[in-house]
C-alpha positions in Angstrom: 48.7 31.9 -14.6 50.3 34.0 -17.3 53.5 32.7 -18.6 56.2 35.2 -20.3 59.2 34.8 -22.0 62.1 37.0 -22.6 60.8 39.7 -19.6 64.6 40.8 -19.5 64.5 42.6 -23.1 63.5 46.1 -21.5 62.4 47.6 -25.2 60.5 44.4 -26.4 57.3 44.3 -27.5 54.6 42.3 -25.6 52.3 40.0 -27.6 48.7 39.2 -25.7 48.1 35.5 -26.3 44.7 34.7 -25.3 43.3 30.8 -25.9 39.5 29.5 -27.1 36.7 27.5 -25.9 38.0 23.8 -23.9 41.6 25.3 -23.5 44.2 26.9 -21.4 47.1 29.1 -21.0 49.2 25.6 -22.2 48.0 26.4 -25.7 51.0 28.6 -26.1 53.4 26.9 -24.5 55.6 26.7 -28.1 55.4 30.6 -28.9 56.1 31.4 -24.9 59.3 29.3 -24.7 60.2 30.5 -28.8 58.7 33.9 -29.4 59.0 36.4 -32.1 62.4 38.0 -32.1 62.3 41.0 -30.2 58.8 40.0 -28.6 58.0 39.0 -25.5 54.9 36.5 -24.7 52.0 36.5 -22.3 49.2 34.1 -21.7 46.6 34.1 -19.2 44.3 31.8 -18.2 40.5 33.1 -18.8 38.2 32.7 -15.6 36.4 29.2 -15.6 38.9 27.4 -17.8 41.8 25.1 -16.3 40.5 25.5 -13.1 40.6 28.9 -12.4 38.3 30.3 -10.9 34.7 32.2 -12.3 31.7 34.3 -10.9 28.9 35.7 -12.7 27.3 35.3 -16.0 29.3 32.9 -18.8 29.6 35.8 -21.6 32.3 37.7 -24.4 31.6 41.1 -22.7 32.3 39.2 -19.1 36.0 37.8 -20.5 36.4 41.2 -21.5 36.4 42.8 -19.0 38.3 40.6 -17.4 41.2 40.7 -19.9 41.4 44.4 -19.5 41.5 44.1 -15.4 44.5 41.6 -16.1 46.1 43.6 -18.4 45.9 46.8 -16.0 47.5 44.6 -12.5 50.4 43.5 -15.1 51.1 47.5 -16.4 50.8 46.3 -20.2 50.9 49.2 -22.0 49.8 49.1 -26.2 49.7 45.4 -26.3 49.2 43.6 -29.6 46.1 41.4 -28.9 46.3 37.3 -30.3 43.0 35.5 -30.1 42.4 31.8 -31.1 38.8 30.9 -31.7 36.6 32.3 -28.7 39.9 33.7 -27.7 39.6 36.4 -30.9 35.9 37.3 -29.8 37.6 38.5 -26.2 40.4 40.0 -27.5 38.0 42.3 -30.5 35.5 43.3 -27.6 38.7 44.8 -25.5 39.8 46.4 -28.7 36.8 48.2 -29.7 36.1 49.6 -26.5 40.0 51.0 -26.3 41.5 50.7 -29.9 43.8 53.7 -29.4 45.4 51.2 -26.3 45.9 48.7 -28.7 48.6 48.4 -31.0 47.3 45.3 -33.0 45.1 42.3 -33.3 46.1 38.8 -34.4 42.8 36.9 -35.1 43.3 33.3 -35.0 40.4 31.3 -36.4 38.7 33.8 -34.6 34.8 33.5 -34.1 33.3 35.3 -36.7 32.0 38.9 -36.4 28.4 37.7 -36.6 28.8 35.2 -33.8 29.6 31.2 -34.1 26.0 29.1 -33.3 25.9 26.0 -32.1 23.2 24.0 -33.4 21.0 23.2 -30.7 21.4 19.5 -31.4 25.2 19.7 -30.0 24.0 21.1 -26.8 23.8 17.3 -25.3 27.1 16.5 -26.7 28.8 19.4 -24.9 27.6 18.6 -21.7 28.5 14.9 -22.3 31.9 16.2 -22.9 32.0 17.2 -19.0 32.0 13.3 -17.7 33.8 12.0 -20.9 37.4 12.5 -21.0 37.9 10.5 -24.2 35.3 12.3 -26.0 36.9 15.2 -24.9 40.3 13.6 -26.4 39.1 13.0 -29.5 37.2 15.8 -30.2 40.3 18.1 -29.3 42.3 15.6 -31.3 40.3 16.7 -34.4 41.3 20.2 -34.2 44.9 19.3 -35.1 44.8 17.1 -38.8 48.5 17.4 -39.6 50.0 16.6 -36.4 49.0 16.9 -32.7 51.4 19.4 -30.4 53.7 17.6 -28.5 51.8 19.1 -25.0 48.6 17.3 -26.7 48.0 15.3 -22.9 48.3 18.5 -21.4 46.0 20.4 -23.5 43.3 17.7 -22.4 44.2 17.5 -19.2 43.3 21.0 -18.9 39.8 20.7 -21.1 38.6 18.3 -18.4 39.9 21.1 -15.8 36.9 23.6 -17.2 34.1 25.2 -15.2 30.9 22.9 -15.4 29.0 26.6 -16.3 31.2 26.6 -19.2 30.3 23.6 -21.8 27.3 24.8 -23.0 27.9 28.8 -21.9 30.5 29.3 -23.7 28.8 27.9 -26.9 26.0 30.3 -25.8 28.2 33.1 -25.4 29.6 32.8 -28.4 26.3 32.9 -30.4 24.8 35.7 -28.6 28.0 38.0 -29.2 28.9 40.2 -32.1 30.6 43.8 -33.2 30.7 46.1 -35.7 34.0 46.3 -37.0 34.2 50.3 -37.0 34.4 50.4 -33.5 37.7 48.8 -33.9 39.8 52.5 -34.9 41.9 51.2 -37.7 43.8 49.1 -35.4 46.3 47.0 -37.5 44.7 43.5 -38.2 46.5 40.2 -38.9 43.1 37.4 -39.8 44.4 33.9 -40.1 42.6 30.6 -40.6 43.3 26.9 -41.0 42.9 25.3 -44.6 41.1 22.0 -43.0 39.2 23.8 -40.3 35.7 22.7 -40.1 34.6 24.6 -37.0 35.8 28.1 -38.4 35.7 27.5 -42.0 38.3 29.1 -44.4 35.0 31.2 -45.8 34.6 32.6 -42.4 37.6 33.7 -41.8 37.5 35.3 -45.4 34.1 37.3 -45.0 35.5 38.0 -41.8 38.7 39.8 -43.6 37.0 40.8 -46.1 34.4 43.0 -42.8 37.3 44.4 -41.4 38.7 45.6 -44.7 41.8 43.4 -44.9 43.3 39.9 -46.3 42.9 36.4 -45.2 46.1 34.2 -44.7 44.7 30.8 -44.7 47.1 28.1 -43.3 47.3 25.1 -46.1 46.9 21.7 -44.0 46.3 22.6 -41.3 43.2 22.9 -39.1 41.5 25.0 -36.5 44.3 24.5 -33.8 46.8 25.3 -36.6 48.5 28.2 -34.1 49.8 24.8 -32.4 50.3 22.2 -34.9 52.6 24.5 -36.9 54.0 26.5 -34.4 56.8 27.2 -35.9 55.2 27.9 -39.1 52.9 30.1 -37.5 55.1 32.3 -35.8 57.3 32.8 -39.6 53.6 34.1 -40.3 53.9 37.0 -37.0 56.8 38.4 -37.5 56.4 40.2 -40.7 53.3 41.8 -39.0 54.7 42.3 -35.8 58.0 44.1 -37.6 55.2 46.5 -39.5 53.8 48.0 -36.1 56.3 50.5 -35.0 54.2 52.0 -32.0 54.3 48.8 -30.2 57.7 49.0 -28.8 
């Protein structure tokens, strides 16, 4: 279910958050109950993950579509869009079908524009991961090198909660999907990566800037969950962005 924080601020901006592969709505708990100032947050669920339900093909187009149905039923008007991982490959399909309803994209160790493959070798792994909760604790443990959040339990909690269609289709999804970044309209781009992130490496997020004609932040110490690890520290790294995009209040 989405979560929201300060809904009472009738001129505040709403800020998208929309979570990766083996997570959940819980992945922003820390920018939901702190937000930028003059922001408010929202955070769905995608269908299949932490028990929610899903019908129909595992695929980027299908989350798509689906964001954009849920944005509709909660009458968010020019949204700016914040994607983590598989997360920024929903959140760039949406935009480049509608980039004039979009007032920004925050790509968060998005996948790259290309696609992220899995080598076929991992398959295996990820569908061990569905019977394995320690596996799946140690291989979400990785994502955070600095520090784990303090919601870390939950986090996994809600991994093991995953549709069984979605360990190895949402790897698949992932490698079949891609875009051309002049569908996206000039939309106002924020592309952020962590330093020690092995899975989306600090090159990929830099030829993925450097595709959509903008600069790469990249997050010293931290890794590919670095939107959580450094929460606070990630959210100093919004607000100058946010306070540059004047049609999204």
């Amino acid at each position: 279910m989405p979560e929201a924080s300060g809904s009472g601020e009738a001129s505040a901006g709403v800020l998208v958050a929309v979570h990766g592969n083996f997570a959940s709505a819980r992945w922003w708990d820390a920018l939901v109950a702190d937000p930028p100032a003059g922001w408010r947050v929202l955070a769905p669920d995608l269908p299949g993950f932490a028990g929610t339900p899903h019908a129909g093909e595992v695929s980027i187009s299908g989350y798509a579509d689906w964001l954009g149905r849920w944005l509709d039923e909660q009458q968010i008007t020019r949204p700016v869009l914040l994607g983590h991982s598989l997360g920024g490959a929903v959140v760039l399909e949406l935009t480049a079908r509608q980039p004039q309803e979009v007032a920004g994209v925050v790509l968060a160790a998005a996948a790259p524009l290309s696609g992220l493959v899995t080598p076929e070798e991992n398959y295996p792994v990820l569908e061990m991961m569905r019977g394995a909760p320690a596996l799946r604790e140690a291989s979400l443990g990785a994502l955070f090198p600095s520090g784990k959040p303090q919601n870390f339990a939950a986090l996994v909690e809600d991994a093991g909660r995953m549709a069984p269609t979605h360990y190895s289709g949402n790897a698949r999804a992932l490698a079949a999907w891609g875009m051309d970044p002049q569908r996206l309209g000039g939309v106002p781009l924020l592309v952020l990566g962590g330093e020690l992130d092995a899975l989306v490496t600090p090159a990929m997020v830099r030829a993925q800037a450097e595709a959509l004609n903008t600069g790469a932040h990249i997050v010293p110490g931290r890794g590919h969950g670095f939107p959580q690890e450094a929460a606070a520290e990630f959210r100093a790294r919004l607000e100058p962005f946010l306070a540059g995009l004047p049609a999204a209040h």
